[in-house]
TORKOL-4160 file (C-alpha; in steps of 0.2 Angstrom, whole numbers, padded with zeros to 4 digits, m for minus):
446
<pt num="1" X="0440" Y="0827" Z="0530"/>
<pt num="2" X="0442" Y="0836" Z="0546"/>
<pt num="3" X="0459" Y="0843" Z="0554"/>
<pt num="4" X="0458" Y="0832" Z="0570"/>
<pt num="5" X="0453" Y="0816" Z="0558"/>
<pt num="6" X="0471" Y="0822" Z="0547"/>
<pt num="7" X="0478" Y="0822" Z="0565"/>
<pt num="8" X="0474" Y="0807" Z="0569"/>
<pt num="9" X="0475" Y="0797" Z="0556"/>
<pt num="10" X="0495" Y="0804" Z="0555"/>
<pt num="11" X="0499" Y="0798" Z="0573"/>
<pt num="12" X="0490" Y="0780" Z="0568"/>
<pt num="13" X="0503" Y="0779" Z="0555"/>
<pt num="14" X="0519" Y="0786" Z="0565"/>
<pt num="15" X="0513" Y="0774" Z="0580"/>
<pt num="16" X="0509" Y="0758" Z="0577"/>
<pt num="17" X="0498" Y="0755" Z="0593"/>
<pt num="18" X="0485" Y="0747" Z="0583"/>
<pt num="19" X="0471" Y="0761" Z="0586"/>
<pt num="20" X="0459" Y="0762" Z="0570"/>
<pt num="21" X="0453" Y="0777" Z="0563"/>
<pt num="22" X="0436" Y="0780" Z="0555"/>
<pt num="23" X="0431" Y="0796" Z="0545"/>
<pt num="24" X="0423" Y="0802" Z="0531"/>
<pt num="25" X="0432" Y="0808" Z="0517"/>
<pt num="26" X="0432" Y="0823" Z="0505"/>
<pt num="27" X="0423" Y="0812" Z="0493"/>
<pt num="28" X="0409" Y="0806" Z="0503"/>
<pt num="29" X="0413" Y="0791" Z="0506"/>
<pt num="30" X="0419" Y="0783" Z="0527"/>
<pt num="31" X="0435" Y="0776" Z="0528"/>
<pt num="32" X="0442" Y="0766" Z="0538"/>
<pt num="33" X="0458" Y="0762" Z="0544"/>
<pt num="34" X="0464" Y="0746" Z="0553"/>
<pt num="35" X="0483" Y="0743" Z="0561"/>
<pt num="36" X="0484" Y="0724" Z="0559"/>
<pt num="37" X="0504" Y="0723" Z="0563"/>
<pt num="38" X="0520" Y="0727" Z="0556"/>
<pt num="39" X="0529" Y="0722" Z="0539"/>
<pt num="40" X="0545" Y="0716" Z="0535"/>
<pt num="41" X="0554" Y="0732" Z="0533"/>
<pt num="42" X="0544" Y="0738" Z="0548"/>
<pt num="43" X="0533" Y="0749" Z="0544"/>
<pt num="44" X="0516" Y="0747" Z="0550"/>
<pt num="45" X="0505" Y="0736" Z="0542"/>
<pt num="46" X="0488" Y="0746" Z="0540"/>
<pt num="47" X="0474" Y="0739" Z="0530"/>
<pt num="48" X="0459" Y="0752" Z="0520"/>
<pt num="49" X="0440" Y="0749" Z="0519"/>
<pt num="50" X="0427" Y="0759" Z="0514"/>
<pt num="51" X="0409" Y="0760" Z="0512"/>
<pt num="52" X="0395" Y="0771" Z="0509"/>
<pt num="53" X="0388" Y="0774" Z="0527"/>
<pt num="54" X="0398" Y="0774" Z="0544"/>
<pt num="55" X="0390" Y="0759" Z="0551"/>
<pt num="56" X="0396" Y="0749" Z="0534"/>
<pt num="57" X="0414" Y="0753" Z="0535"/>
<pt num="58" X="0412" Y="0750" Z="0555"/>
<pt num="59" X="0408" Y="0732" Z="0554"/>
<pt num="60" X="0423" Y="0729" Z="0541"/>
<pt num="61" X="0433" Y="0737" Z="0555"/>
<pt num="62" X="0429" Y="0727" Z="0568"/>
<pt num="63" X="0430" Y="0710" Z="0559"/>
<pt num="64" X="0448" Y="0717" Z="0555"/>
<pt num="65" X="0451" Y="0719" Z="0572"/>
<pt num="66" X="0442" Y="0703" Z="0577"/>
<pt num="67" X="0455" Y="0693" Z="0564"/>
<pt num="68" X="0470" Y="0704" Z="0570"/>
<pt num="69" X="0467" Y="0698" Z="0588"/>
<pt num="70" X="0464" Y="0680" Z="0585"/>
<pt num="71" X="0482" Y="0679" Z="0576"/>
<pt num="72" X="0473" Y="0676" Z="0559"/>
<pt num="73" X="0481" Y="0690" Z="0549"/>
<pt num="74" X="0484" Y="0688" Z="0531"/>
<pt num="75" X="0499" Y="0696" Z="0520"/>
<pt num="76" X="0497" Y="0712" Z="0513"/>
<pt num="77" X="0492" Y="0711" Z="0493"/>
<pt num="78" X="0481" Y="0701" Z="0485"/>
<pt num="79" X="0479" Y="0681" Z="0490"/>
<pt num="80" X="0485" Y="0669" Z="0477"/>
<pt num="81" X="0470" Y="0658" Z="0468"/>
<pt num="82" X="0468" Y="0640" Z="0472"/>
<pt num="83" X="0475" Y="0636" Z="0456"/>
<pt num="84" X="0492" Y="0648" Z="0458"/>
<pt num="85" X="0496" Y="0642" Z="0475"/>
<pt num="86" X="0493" Y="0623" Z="0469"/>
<pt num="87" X="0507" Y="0625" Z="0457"/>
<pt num="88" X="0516" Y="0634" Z="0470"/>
<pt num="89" X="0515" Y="0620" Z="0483"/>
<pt num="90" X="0518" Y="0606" Z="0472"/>
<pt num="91" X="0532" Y="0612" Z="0461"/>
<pt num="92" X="0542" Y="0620" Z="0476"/>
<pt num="93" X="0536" Y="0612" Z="0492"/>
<pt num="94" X="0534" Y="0595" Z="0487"/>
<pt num="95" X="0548" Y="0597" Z="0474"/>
<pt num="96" X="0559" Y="0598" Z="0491"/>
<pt num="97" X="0550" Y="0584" Z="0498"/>
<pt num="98" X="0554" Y="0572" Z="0485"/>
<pt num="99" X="0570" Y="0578" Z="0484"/>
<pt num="100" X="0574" Y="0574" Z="0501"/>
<pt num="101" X="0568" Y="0560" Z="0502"/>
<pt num="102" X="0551" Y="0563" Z="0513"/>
<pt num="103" X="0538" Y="0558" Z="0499"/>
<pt num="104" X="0539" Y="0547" Z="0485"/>
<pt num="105" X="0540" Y="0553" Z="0467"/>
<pt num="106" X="0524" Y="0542" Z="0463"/>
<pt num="107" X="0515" Y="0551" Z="0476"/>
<pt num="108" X="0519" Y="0568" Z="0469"/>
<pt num="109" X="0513" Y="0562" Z="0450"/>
<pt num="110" X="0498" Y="0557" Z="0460"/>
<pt num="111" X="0497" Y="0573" Z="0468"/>
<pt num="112" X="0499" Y="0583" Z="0450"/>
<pt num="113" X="0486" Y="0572" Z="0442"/>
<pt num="114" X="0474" Y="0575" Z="0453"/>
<pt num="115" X="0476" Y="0592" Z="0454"/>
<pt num="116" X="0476" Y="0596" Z="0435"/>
<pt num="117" X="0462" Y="0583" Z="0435"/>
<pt num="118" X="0449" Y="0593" Z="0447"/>
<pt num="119" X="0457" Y="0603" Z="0461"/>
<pt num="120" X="0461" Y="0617" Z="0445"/>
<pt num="121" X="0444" Y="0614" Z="0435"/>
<pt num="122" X="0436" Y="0615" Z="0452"/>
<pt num="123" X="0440" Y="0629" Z="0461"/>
<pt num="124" X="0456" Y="0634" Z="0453"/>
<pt num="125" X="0448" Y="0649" Z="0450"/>
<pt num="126" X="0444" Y="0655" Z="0465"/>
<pt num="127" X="0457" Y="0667" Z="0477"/>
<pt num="128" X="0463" Y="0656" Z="0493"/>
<pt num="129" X="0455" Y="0670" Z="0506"/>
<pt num="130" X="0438" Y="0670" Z="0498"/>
<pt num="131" X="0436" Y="0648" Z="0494"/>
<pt num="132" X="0420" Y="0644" Z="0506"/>
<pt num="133" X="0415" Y="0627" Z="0512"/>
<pt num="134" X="0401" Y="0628" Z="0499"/>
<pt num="135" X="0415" Y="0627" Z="0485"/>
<pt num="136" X="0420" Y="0611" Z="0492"/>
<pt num="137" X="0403" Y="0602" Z="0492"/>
<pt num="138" X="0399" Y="0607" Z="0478"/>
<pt num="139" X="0415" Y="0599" Z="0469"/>
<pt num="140" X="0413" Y="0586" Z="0479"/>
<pt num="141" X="0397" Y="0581" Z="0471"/>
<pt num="142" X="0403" Y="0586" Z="0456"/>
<pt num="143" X="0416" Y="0571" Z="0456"/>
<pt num="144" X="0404" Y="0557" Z="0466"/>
<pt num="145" X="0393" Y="0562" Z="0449"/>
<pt num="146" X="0407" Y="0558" Z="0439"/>
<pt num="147" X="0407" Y="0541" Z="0445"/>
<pt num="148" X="0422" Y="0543" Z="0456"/>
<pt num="149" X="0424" Y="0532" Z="0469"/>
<pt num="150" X="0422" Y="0541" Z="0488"/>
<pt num="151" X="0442" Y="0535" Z="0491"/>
<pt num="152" X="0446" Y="0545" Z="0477"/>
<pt num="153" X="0438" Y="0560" Z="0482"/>
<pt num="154" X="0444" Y="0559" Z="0498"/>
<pt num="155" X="0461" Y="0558" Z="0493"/>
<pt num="156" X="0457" Y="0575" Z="0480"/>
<pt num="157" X="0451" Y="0582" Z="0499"/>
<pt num="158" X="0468" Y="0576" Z="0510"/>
<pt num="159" X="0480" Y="0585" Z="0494"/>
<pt num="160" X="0470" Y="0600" Z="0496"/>
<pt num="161" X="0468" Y="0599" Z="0514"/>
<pt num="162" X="0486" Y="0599" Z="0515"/>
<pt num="163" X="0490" Y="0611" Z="0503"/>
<pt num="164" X="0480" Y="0625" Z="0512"/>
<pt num="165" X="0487" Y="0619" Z="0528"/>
<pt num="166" X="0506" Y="0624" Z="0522"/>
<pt num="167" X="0497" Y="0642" Z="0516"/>
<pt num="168" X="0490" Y="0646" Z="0533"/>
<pt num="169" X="0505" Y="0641" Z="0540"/>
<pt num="170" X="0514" Y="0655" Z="0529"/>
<pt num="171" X="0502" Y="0668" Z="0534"/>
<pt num="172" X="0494" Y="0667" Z="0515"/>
<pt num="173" X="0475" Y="0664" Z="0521"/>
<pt num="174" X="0469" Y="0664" Z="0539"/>
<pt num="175" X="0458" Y="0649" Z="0537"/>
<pt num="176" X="0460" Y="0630" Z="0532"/>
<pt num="177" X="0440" Y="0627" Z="0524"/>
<pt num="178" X="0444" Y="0611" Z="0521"/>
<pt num="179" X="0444" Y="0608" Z="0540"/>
<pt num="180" X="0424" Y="0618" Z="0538"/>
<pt num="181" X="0419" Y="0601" Z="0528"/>
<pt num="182" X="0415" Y="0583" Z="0531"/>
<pt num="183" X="0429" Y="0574" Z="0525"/>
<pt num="184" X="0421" Y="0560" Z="0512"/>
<pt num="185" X="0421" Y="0543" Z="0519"/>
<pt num="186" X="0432" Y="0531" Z="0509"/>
<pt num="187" X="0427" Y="0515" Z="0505"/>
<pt num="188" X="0435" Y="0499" Z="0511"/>
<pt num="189" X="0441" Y="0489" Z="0502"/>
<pt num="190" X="0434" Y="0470" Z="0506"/>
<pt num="191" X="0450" Y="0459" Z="0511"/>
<pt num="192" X="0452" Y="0440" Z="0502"/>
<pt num="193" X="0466" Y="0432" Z="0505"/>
<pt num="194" X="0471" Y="0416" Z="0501"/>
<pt num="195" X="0466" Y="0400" Z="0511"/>
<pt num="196" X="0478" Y="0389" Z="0519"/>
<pt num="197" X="0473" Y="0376" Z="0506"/>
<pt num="198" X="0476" Y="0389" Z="0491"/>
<pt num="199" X="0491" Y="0397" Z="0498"/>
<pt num="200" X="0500" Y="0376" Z="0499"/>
<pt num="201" X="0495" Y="0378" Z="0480"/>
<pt num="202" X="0504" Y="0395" Z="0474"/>
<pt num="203" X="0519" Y="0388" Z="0484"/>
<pt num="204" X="0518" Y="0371" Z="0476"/>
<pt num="205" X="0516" Y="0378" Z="0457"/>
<pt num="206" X="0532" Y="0393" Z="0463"/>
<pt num="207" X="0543" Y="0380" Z="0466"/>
<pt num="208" X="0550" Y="0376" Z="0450"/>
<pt num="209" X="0550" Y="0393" Z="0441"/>
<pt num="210" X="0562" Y="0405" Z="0441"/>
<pt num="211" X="0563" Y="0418" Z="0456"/>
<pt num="212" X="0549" Y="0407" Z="0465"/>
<pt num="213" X="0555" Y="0410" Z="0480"/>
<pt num="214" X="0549" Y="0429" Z="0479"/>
<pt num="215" X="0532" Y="0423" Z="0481"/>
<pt num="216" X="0537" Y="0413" Z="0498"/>
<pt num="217" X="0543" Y="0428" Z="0504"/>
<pt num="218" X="0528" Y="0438" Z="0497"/>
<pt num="219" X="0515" Y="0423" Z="0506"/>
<pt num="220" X="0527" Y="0420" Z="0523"/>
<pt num="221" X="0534" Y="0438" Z="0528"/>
<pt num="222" X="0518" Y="0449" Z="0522"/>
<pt num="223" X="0530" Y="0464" Z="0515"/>
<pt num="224" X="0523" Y="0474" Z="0503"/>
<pt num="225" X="0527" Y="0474" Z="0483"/>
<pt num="226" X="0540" Y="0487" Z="0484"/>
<pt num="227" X="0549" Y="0482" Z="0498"/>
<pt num="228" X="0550" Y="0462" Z="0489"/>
<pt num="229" X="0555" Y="0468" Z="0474"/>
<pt num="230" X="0569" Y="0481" Z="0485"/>
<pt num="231" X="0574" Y="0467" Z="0494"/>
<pt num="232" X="0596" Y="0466" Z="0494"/>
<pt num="233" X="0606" Y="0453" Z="0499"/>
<pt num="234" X="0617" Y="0464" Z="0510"/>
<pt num="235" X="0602" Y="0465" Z="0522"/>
<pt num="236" X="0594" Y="0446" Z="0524"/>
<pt num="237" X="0608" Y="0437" Z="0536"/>
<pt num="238" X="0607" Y="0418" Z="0529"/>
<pt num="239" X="0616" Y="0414" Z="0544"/>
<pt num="240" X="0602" Y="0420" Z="0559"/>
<pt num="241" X="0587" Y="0422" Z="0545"/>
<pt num="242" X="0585" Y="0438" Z="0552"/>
<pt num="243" X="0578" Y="0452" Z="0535"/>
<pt num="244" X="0579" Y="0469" Z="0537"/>
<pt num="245" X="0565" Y="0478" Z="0526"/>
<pt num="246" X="0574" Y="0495" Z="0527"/>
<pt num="247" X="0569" Y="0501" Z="0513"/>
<pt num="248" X="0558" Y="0499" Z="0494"/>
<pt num="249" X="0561" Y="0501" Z="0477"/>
<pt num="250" X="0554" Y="0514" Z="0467"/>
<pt num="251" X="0538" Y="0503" Z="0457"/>
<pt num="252" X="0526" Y="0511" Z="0440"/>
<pt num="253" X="0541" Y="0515" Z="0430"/>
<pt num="254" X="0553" Y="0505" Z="0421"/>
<pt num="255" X="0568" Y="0501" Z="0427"/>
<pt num="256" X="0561" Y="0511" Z="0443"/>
<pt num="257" X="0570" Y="0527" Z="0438"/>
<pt num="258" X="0565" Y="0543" Z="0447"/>
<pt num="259" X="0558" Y="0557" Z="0438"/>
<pt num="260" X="0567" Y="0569" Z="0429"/>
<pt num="261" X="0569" Y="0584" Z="0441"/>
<pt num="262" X="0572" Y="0594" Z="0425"/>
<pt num="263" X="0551" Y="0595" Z="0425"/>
<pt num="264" X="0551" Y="0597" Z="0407"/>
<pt num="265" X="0535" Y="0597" Z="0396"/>
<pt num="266" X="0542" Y="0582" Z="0385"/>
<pt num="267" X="0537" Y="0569" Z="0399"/>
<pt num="268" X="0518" Y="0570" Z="0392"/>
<pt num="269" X="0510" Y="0567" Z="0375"/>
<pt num="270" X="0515" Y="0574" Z="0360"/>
<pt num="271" X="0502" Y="0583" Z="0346"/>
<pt num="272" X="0509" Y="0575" Z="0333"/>
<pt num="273" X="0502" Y="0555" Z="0339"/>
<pt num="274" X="0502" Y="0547" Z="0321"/>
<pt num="275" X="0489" Y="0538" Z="0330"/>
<pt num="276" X="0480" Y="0554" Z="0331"/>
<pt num="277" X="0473" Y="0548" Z="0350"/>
<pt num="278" X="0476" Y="0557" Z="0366"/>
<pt num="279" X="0480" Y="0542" Z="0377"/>
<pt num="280" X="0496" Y="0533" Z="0382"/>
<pt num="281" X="0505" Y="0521" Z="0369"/>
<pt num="282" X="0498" Y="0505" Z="0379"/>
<pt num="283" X="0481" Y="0512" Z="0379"/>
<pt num="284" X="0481" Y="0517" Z="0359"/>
<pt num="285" X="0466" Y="0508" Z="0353"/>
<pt num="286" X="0475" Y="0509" Z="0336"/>
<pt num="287" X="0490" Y="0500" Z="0343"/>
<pt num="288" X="0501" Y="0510" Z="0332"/>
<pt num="289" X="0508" Y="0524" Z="0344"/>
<pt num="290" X="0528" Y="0522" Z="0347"/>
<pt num="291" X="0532" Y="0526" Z="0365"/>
<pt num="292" X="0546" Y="0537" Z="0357"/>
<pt num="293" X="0539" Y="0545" Z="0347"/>
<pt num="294" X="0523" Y="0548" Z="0354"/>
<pt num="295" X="0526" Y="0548" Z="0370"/>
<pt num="296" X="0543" Y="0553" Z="0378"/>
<pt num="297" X="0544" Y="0543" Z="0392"/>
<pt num="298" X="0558" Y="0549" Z="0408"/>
<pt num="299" X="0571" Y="0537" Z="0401"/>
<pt num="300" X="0571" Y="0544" Z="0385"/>
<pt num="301" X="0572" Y="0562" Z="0389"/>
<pt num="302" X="0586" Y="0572" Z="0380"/>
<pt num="303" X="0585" Y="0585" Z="0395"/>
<pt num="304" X="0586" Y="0571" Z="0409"/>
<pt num="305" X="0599" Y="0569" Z="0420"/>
<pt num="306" X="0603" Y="0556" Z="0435"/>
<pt num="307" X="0591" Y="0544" Z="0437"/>
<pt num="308" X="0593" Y="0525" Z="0441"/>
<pt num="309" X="0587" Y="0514" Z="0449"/>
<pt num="310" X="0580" Y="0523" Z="0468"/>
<pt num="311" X="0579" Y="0515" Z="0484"/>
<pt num="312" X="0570" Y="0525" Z="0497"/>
<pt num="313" X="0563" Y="0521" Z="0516"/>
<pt num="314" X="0549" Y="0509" Z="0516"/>
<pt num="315" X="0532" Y="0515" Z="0520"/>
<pt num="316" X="0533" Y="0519" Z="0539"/>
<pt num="317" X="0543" Y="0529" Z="0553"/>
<pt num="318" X="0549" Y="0511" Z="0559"/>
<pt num="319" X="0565" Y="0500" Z="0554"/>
<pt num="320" X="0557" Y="0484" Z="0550"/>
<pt num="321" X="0568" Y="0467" Z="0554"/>
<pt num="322" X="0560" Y="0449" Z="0552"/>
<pt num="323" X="0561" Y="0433" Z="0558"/>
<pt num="324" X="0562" Y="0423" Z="0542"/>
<pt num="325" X="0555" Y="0404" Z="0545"/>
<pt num="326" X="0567" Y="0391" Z="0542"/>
<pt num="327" X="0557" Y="0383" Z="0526"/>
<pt num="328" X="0560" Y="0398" Z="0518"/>
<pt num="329" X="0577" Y="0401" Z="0525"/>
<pt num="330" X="0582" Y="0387" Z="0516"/>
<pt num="331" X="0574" Y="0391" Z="0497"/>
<pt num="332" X="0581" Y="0409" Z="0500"/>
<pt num="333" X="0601" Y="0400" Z="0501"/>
<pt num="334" X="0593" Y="0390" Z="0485"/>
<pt num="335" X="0590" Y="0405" Z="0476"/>
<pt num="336" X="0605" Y="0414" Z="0480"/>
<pt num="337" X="0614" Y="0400" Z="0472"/>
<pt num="338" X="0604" Y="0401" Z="0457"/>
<pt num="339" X="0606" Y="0418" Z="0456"/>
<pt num="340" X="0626" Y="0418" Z="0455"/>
<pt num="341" X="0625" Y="0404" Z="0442"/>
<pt num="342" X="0615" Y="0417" Z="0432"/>
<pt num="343" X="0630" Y="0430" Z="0436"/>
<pt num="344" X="0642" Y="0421" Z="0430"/>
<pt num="345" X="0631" Y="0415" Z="0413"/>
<pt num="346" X="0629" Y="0435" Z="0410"/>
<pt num="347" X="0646" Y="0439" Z="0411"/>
<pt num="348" X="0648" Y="0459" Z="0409"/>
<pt num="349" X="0630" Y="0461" Z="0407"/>
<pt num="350" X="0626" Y="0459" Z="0422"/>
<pt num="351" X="0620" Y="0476" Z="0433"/>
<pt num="352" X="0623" Y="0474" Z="0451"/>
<pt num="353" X="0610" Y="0480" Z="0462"/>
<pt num="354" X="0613" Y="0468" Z="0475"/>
<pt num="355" X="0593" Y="0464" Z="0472"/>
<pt num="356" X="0588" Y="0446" Z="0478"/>
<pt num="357" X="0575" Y="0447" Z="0468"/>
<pt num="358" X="0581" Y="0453" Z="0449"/>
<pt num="359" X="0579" Y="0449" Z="0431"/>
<pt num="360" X="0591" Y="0437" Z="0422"/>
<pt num="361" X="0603" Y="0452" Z="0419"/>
<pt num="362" X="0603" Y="0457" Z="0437"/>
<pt num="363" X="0590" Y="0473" Z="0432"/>
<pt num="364" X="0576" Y="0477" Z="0443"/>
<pt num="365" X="0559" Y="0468" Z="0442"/>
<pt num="366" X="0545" Y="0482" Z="0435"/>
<pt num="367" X="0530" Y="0480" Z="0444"/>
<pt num="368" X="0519" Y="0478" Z="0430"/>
<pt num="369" X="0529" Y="0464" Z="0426"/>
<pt num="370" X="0531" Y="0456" Z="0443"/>
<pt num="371" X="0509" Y="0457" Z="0442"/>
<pt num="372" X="0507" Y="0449" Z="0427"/>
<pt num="373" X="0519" Y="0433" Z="0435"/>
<pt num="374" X="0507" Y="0433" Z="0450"/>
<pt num="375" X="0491" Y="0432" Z="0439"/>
<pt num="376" X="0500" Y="0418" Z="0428"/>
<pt num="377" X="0505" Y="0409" Z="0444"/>
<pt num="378" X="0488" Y="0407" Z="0450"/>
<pt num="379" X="0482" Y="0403" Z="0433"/>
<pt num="380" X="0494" Y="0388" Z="0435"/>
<pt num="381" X="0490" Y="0386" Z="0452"/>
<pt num="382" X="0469" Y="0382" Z="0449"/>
<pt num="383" X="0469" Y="0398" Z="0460"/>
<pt num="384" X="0454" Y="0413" Z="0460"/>
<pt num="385" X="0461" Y="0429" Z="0455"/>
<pt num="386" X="0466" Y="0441" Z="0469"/>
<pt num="387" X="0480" Y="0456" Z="0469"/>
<pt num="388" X="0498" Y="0455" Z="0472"/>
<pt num="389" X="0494" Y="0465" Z="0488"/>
<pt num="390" X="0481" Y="0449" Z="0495"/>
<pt num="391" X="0497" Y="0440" Z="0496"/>
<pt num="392" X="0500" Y="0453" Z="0512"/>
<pt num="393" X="0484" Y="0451" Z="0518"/>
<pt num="394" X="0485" Y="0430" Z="0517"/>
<pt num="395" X="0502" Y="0430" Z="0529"/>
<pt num="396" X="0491" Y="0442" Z="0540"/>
<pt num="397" X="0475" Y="0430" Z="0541"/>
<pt num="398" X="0487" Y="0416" Z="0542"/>
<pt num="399" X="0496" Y="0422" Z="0558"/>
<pt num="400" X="0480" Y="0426" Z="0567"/>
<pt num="401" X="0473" Y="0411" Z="0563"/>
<pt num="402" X="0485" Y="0402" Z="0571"/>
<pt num="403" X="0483" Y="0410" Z="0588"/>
<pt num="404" X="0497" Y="0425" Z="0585"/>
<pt num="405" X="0494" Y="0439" Z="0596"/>
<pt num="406" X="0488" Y="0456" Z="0588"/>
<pt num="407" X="0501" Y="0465" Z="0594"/>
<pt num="408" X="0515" Y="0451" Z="0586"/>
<pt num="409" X="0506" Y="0452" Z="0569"/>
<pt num="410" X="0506" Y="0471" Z="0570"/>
<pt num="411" X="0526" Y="0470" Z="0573"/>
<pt num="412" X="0527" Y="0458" Z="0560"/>
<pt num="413" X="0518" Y="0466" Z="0546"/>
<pt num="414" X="0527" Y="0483" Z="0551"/>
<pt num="415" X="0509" Y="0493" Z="0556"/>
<pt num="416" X="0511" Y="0508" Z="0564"/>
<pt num="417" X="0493" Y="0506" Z="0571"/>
<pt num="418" X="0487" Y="0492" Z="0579"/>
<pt num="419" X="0469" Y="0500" Z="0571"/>
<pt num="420" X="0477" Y="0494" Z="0554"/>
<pt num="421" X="0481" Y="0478" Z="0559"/>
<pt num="422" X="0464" Y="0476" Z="0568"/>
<pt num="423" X="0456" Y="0475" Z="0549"/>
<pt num="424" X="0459" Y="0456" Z="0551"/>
<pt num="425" X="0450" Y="0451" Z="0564"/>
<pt num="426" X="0437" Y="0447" Z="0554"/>
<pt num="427" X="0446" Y="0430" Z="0554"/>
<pt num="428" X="0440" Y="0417" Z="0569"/>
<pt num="429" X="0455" Y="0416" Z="0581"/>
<pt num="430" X="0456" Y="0400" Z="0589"/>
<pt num="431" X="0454" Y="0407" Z="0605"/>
<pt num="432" X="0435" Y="0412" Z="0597"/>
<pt num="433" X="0432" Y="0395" Z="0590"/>
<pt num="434" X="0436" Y="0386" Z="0606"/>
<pt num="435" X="0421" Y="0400" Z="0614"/>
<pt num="436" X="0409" Y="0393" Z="0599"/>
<pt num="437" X="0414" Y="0374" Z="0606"/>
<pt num="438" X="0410" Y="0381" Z="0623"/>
<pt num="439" X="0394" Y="0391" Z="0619"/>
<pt num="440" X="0389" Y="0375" Z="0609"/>
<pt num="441" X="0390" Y="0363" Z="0624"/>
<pt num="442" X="0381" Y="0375" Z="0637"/>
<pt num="443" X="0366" Y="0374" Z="0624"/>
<pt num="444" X="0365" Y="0360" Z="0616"/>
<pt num="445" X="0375" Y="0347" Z="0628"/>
<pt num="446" X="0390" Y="0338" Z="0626"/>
């Protein structure tokens, strides 16, 4: 090394006025020397390359200095792997998130199963600055091999897409690859609701059982599972029928209790199943795993604290508030007597939720539960088989097919896109069959 190349590589590191310095070394090697910013205690943040010929240790140079001038500068040190920064974001990030309240507890066990599922096999293993586009198709394919459906893949993509997102924005990688790729198109889902004719039916065969009237409201309001089963009496006026579906009860556990925010390792399965099997204690071919022992469920975790029963904001940024029709105005006022008879018969067992929609002891509805109701009801009912959800689509068909604007339905349903709503005009409008008349007469005559 020369004295002017000493010199100068001294005032690049007294003066951060990003000038880089190139030279060959004592060892015969070029170095190269690029001033990409200032750190946090700052001193200037200069990054090394070398290579065995000038022009080699020039073109790192410059694609340093290209990334330092199009603001995509990464943090001093080595870049986390996909796989460290994944535990990162979901066990700090969207730990917060769920705490606050801005993503559901469900979605986040949804967002760890998929993660230790393929993200981690995947491309775990590769460092966040060096995952290429390539990566991605190639796991991509890996799970459509795997005979997973393109929804599901697409959802692996939107976690990871997400997660990446959160580590540019924190200066960790310069580039999101997951905007580099085709997202994978999901799969529709084909919508079948219930006729007019099989939804008269439902109602008919509802009537005399117990908390029938939940499946008035499912068939007449169109509000999704969570936000029926949510439902309190402190926000449906009986007065005005006016329901305000503020808010959705936490469904897929029982008695709806958050997880514990302990995240302790006794949530899974244990090694000593006397089953011997690795699955769940419903899906135990042997039928002999006991949920506490095999499994220790949240409710039955020694290190689990709070919990209950969680009511958070429904699905959407808007505050939904319904028209309820005066049919069912008048079996919710039926039901609500019901209800207190059942109060009174349950004495100090009785927990208070204010739920309009309970079990006989005033708990929660589970969801699983609540399902299997709706199948045996349209067992009973002569009905076909379709989800608790179709029950949302039906009031939707319904409404349009009697001439209800899009917009109105959208209001109604609670969409915060009219593009969502629009999935239903695949039902005739009667506007559209009074244009089949019309086309009809101009070809064929009156």
């Amino acid at each position: 090394m020369t004295t002017r190349q000493t010199k100068t590589r001294k005032s690049d590191r007294r003066t951060p006025n990003l000038r880089s310095s190139i030279y060959q070394g004592s060892d015969g090697r070029w170095h190269g020397w690029v001033t990409m910013g200032i750190k946090d205690d700052g001193s200037p943040d200069r990054r090394h390359r070398t290579g065995r010929t000038e022009a080699e240790v020039t073109a790192k140079v410059r694609m340093l200095e290209n990334e330092r001038d199009a603001g995509k500068v990464n943090k001093p040190g080595r870049a986390p792997t996909v796989a460290e920064w994944m535990t990162t974001y979901l066990d700090t990030i969207c730990a917060r998130l769920v705490a606050s309240g801005s993503m559901a507890p469900r979605t986040l066990d949804d967002y760890r199963s998929k993660t230790r599922l393929w993200i981690i096999p995947m491309v775990g293993q590769h460092r966040l600055d060096r995952l290429l586009p390539e990566h991605l198709d190639r796991a991509y394919c890996r799970m459509f091999e795997a005979g997973l459906s393109p929804s599901t893949t697409l959802k692996v993509h939107r976690i990871l897409s997400r997660a990446l997102a959160i580590a540019v924005r924190r200066d960790l990688v310069a580039r999101n690859v997951t905007k580099l790729v085709d997202a994978p198109s999901p799969d529709e889902p084909e919508i079948t609701p219930l006729t007019k004719e099989e939804a008269r039916l439902v109602l008919k065969a509802a009537s005399d059982g117990r908390n029938g009237t939940r499946w008035s409201v499912a068939l007449a309001l169109g509000i999704r599972q969570g936000e029926a089963l949510g439902l309190r009496w402190a926000y449906v006026n009986l007065e005005t029928g006016t329901i305000r579906v503020w808010f959705q009860i936490e469904c897929g556990r029982q008695w709806h209790r958050a997880p514990c925010p302990k995240n302790c390792t006794e949530h899974g399965h244990r090694p000593d199943c006397p089953a011997g099997c690795k699955k769940r204690a419903h899906a135990c071919p042997q039928k002999t795993c006991n949920p506490k022992t095999c499994i220790i469920h949240a409710q039955h975790c020694p290190k689990r604290c709070g919990g209950g029963v969680a009511f958070r904001p429904r699905k959407g940024k808007s505050k939904l508030a319904i028209q309820c029709p005066p049919q069912l105005l008048k079996l919710l006022r039926e039901h609500r007597k019901a209800q207190m008879v059942e109060r009174l018969a349950a004495g100090a067992a009785w927990v208070d939720h204010d739920l309009v929609f309970c079990r006989q002891n005033g708990a929660p509805i589970d969801r699983s539960d609540d399902w299997r109701d709706w199948k045996d009801l349209l067992h009973a009912a002569g009905v076909r088989g379709v989800r608790v959800h179709d029950g949302r689509h039906t009031a939707a068909t319904l409404l349009i097919e009697q001439g209800v604007h899009l917009r109105t339905v959208q209001e109604i349903l609670g969409h915060s896109r009219v593009t969502v709503t629009e999935r239903y005009t695949h039902v005739p409008s009667p506007t559209a069959k009074d244009a089949a008349s019309l086309i009809d007469r101009a070809l064929w005559g009156p």
